[in-house]
C-alpha positions in Angstrom: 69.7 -113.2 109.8 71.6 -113.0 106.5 71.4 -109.7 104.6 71.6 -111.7 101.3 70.0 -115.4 100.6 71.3 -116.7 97.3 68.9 -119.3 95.9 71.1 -121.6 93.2 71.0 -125.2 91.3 73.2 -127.6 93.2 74.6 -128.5 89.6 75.6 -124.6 89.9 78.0 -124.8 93.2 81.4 -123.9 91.8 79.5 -121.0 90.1 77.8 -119.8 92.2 80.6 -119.9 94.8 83.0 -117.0 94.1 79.9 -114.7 93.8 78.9 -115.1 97.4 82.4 -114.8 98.5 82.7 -111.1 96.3 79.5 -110.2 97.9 81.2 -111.2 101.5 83.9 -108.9 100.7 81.7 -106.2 100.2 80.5 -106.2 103.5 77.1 -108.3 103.1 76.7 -111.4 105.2 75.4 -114.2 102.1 73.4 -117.5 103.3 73.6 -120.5 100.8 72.7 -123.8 101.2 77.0 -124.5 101.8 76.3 -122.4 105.2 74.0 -125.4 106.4 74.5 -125.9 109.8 75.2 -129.9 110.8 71.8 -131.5 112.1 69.9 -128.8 111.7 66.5 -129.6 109.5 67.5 -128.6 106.0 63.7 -127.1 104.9 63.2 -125.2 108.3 67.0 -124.2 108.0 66.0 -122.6 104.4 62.6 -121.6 105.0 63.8 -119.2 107.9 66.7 -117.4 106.4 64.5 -117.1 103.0 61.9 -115.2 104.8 64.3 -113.2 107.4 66.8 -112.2 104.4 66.8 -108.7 103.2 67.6 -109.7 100.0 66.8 -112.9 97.8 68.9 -113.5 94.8 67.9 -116.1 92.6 70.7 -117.4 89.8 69.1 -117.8 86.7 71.1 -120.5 84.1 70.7 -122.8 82.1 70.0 -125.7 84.5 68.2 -123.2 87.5 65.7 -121.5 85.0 64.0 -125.8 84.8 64.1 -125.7 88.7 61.0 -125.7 90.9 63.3 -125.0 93.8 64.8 -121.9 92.6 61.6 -120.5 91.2 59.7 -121.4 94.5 62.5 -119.8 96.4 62.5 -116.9 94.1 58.4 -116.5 94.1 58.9 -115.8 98.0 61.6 -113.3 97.3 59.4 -111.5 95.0 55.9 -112.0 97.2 58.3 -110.0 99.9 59.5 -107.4 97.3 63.1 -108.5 98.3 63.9 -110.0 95.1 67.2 -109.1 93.0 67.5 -112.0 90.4 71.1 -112.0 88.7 72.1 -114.8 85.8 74.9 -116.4 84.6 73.9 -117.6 81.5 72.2 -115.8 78.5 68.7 -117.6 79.5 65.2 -115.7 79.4 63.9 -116.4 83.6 61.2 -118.5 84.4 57.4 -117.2 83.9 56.4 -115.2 86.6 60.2 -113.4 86.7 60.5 -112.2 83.0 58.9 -108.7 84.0 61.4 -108.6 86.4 64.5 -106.5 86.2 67.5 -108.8 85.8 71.4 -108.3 86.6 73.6 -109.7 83.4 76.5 -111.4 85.2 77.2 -114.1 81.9 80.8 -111.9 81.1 81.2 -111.1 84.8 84.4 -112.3 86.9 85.3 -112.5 90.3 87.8 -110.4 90.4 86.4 -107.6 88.7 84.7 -104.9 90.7 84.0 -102.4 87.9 81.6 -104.7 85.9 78.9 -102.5 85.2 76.0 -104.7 86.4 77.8 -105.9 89.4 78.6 -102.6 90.1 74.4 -101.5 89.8 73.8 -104.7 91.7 75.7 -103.7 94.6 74.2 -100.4 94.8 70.9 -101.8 94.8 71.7 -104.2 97.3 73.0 -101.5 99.6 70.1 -100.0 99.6 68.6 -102.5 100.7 70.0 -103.8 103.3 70.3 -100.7 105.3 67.3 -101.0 106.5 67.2 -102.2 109.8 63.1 -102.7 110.0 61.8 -106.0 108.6 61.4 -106.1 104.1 57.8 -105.2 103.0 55.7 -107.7 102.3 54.1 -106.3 99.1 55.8 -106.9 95.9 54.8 -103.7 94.2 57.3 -101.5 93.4 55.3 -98.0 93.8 53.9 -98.9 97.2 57.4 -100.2 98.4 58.1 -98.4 101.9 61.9 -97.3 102.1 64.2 -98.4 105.3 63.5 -96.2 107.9 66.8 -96.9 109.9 70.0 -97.2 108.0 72.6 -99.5 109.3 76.7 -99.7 108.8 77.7 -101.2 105.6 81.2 -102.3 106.2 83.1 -100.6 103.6 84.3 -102.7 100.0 87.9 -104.7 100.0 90.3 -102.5 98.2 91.5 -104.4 94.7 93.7 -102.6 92.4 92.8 -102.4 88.8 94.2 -104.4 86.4 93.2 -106.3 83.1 89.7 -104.9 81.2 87.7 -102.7 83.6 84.0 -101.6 82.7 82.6 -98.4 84.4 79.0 -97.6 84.9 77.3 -94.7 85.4 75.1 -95.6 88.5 76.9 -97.5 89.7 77.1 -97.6 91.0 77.6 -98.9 92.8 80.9 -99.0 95.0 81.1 -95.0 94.8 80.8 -93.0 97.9 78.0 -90.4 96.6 78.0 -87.7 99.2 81.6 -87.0 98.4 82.0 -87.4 95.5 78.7 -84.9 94.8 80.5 -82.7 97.2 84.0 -82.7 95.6 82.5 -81.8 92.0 80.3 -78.6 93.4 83.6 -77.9 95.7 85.7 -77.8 92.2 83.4 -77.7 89.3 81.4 -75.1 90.7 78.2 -77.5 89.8 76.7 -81.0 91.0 78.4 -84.2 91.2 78.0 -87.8 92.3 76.2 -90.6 91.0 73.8 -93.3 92.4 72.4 -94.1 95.2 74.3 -96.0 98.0 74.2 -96.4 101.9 75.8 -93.2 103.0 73.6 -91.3 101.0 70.5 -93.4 102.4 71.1 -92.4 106.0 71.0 -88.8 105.1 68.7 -88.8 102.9 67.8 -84.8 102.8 71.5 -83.4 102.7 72.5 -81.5 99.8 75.8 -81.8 97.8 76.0 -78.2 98.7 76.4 -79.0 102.2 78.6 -82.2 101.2 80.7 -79.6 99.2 81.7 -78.0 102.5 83.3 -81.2 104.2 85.3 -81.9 100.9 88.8 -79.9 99.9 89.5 -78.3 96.5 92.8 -76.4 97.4 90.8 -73.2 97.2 89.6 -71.1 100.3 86.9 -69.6 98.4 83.2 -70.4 99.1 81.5 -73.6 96.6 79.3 -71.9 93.9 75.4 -73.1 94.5 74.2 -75.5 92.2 72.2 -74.4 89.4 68.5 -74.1 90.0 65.7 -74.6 88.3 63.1 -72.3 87.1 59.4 -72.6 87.7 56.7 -73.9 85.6 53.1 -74.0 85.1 51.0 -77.5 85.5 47.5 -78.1 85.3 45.6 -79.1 88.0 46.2 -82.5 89.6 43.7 -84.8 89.1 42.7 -88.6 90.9 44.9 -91.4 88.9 46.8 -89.0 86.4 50.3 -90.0 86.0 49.7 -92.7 88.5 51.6 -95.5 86.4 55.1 -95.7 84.2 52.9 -95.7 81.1 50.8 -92.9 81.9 54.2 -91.3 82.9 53.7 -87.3 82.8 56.3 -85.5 80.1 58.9 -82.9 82.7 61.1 -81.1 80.8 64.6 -80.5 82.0 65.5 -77.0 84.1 61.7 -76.3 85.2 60.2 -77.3 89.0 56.8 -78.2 88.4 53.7 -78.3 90.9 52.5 -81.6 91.6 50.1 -83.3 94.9 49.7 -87.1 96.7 45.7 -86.7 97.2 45.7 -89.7 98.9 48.6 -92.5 101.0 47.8 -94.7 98.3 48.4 -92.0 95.6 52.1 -91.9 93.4 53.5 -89.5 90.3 55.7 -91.0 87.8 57.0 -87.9 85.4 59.6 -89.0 82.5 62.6 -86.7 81.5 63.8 -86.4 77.9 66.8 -84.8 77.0 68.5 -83.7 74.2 71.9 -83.0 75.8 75.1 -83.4 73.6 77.6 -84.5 76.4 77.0 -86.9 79.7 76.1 -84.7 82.6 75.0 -85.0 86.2 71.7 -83.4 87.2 70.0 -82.8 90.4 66.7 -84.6 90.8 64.8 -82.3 94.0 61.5 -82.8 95.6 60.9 -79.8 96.7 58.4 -80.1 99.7 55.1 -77.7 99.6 53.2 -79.1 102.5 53.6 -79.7 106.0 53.0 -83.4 105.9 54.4 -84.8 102.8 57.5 -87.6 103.7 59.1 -87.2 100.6 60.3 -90.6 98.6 61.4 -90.3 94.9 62.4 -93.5 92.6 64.5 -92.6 90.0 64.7 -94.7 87.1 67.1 -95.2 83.7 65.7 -95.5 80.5 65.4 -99.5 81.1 63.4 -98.7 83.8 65.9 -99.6 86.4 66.0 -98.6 89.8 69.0 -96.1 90.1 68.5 -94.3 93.4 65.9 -93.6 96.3 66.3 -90.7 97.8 63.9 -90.3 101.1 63.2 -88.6 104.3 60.7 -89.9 107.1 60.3 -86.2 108.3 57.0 -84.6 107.2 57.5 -81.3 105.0 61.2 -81.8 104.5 62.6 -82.3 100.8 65.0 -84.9 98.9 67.6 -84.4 96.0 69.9 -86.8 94.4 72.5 -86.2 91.9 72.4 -88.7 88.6 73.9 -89.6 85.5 72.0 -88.1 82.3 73.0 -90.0 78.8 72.7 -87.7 76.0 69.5 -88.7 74.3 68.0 -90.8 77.0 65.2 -90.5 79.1 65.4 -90.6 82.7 61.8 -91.5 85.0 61.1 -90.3 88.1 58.4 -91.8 90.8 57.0 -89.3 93.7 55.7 -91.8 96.1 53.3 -91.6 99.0 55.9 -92.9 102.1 52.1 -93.0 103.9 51.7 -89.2 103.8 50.1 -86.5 101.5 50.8 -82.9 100.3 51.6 -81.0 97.5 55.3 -80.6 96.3 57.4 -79.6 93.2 59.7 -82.1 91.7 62.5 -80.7 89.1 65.6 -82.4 87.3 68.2 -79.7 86.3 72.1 -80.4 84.7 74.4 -79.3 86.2 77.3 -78.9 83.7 79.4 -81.0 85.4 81.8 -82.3 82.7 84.9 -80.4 81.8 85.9 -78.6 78.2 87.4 -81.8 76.7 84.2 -83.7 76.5 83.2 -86.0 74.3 86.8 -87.7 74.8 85.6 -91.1 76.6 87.3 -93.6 74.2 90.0 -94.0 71.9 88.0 -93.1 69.0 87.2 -89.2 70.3 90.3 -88.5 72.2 90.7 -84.5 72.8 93.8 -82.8 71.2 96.3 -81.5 73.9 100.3 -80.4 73.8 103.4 -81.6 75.2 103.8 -78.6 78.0 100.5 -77.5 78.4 98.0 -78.1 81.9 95.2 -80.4 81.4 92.6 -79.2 83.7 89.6 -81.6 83.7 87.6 -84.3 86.1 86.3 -87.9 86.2 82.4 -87.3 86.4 81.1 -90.8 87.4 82.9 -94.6 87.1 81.8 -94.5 83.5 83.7 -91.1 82.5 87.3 -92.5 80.9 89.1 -88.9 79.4 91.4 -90.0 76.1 93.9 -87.0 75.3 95.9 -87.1 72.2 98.8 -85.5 72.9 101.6 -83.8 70.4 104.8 -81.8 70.6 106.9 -84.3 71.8 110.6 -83.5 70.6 112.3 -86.4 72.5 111.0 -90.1 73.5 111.1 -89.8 77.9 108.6 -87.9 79.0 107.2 -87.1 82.6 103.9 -87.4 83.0 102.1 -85.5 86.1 98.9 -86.1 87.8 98.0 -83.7 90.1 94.9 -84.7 92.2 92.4 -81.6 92.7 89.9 -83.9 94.7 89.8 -85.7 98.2 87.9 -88.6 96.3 89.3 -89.6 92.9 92.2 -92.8 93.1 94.2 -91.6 89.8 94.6 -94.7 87.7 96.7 -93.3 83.9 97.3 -95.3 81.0 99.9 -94.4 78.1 99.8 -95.8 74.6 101.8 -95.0 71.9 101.1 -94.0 68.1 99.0 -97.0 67.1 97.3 -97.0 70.7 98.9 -100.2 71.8 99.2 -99.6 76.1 103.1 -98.2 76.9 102.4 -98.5 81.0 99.6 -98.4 83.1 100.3 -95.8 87.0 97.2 -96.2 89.5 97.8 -95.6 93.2 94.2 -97.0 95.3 94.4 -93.6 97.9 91.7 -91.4 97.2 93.6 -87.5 96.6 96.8 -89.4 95.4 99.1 -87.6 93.3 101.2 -89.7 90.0 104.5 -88.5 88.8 106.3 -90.8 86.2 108.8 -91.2 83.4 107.9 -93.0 79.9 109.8 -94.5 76.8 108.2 -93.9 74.2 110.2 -95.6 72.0 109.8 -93.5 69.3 108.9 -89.7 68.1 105.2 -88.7 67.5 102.1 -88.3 68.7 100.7 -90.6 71.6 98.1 -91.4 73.7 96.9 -91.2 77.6 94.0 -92.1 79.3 92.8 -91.5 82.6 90.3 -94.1 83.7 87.5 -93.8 86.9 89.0 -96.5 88.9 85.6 -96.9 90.1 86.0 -93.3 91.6 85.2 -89.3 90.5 86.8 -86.1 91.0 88.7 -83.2 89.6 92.2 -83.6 88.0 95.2 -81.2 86.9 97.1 -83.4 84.1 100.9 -82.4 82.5 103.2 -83.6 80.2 106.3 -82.7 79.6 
């Protein structure tokens, strides 16, 4: 059995191509119609990996969206609430897929690993395919049972950065979150990590403060807790309240609220607004009041997109998950049954996770800094780029110095000069590396530095001189 079937137009083939292979060297093992075995029957060949994959991904373009093949293919997918449809070309899906969340891959390439919906694809995918027990059959999203059994995901092929890299937040994708939470509450003192990926699937209940104690900050001293919430009132629970995204119940930020599954077939959405001024991470818990609740949250962006799914098949044991938080968005949050009952408290509390220099993410808001002087700051998630404008220099060589702080960030710097045109790029792919290196800049004045995710997070100490 394939983890991934990819359902396609013939006329599509040298598209559709390098995707399978990127999603082979990721680890996942891809069945497409090019993996038909000779004299085998080509329906029963299709029919059985379509309903044994743990993932269908139908490719939505211009010539696929007119196919009753891809859409037939792709109503199974959904009917087994396996169904991850990507598309290639800016085309509206089929009727029957348009309420379905879709993956923008029209500017994505091959080659580039830090695309942001690639990189939420992948995260999705993973946790997926961890699960060892057969997909659910049902295709609604609030009854969908998680994976009970996590398998291996073989880890992603290394490629070094190069050319124009997006981040993304939840992406997530390709980011290890149980150390990277671990390494920002190790050295920030707060929460880290972002998104929701295999290794945090098959440990569903662990804490970043208990992640923060396998990670090294060059500091013997204990990791500060993360910040808690405070308690708040709720009224009473009631029989179909807050049972739907629409009828979504309003949770303010920093509170743990009381809520209860009356029934297995029972489920809480709550939706988070937040008027924060800089990106943060913040700590979505379920804390468990009962002795039989399984706990299993959905976390959602504000488009409504699957982010993370944090779970625990124990009874009475509770969940948390460290997120992204855009300033002025909302973020939604599903408490779902997992078959069980009980009461519980579900909270979503920032962490103040991002260092002094924020909002520096792009050239446009780059933070003022000296020649001489120690940059202390930290990546908080693949979308977190730090710009520093720096001034003071009385000579064109300087040495730049990157001192890693974290076992978990790949240092990847960038230096431009006055009118922000790129000098030279320094990346080194180990997680923890250190950077040291000499640069012309050609001429007196101020210039420019950058030090981008490379799909990574952790803390930094940065000097020029």
């Amino acid at each position: 059995m394939a983890d991934i079937f990819i359902s396609y137009k013939r006329e599509d083939r040298d598209r559709v191509e390098p995707f399978a292979h990127a999603l082979e060297h990721e680890g996942f093992s891809v069945w497409w119609d090019a993996d038909l075995l000779i004299g085998s029957s080509y329906a029963s060949s299709i029919k059985s990996q379509l309903n044994e994959a743990r993932a269908v991904i139908p490719v939505w373009t211009n010539l696929s969206v007119q196919s009753e093949w891809v859409q037939e293919e792709a109503t199974q997918g959904k009917r087994r609430g396996v169904l991850f449809p990507i598309r290639f070309d800016n085309v509206d899906p089929p009727i029957g897929f348009t309420m379905v969340e879709t993956a923008d891959l029209s500017s994505w390439r091959a080659d580039d690993r830090h695309h942001p919906e690639w990189s939420r694809l992948l995260e999705q995918l993973r946790a997926r395919v961890t699960s060892a027990s057969p997909a659910p059959t049902s295709g609604r999203s609030v009854e969908t049972v998680p994976p009970r059994v996590p398998r291996q995901v073989l880890p992603s092929v290394e490629r070094k950065p190069g050319g124009n890299r997006l981040g993304f937040a939840i992406g997530g994708g390709a980011i290890v979150l149980a150390v990277f939470v671990g390494s920002f509450l190790m050295q920030r003192g707060r929460s880290a990590g972002a998104g929701d990926n295999a290794a945090a699937a098959a440990t569903p209940s662990s804490t970043p403060a208990a992640a923060a104690a396998t990670a090294t900050s060059g500091s013997s001293s204990k990791p500060p807790a993360a910040v808690a919430p405070r308690d708040a009132a709720a009224p009473p629970v009631a029989p179909g309240k807050n049972s739907t995204l629409a009828d979504a119940r309003p949770l303010a930020l920093d509170v743990a609220e009381a809520g209860e599954l009356l029934t297995i077939e029972d489920t809480r959405f709550y939706k988070v607004d937040n008027a924060l001024k800089f990106r943060d991470l913040a700590l979505v818990r379920l804390q468990n009041e009962s002795a039989t609740l399984r706990p299993y949250l959905k976390i959602l962006n504000a488009d409504k997109s699957l982010i993370a799914e944090p779970y625990d098949t124990s009874p009475g044991a509770s969940v948390q998950r460290a997120v992204t938080l855009d300033p002025g968005q909302p973020l939604y949050v599903q408490v779902a049954p997992y078959g069980s009952t009980g009461k519980y408290k579900i909270s979503v509390t920032p962490q103040k996770a991002y260092d002094t220099f924020e909002p520096n993410d792009d050239s446009l808001t780059p933070a003022a800094v000296r020649i001489g002087t120690d940059i202390n700051a930290g990546i908080l998630d693949d979308k977190d780029h730090d710009w520093y404008r720096v001034s003071g220099a009385s000579k064109t060589s300087v040495k730049v110095t990157f001192e890693n702080l974290s076992t978990t960030l790949r240092p990847d710097v960038k230096v431009y000069d006055g009118n922000k045109s790129m000098i030279t790029e320094k990346y080194d792919g180990t997680p923890g590396a250190n950077l040291s290196f000499t640069v012309d800049l050609k001429a007196l004045g101020d210039f420019f530095i950058e030090v981008v995710p490379f799909g990574t997070s952790g803390k930094y100490r940065l000097r020029i001189d």
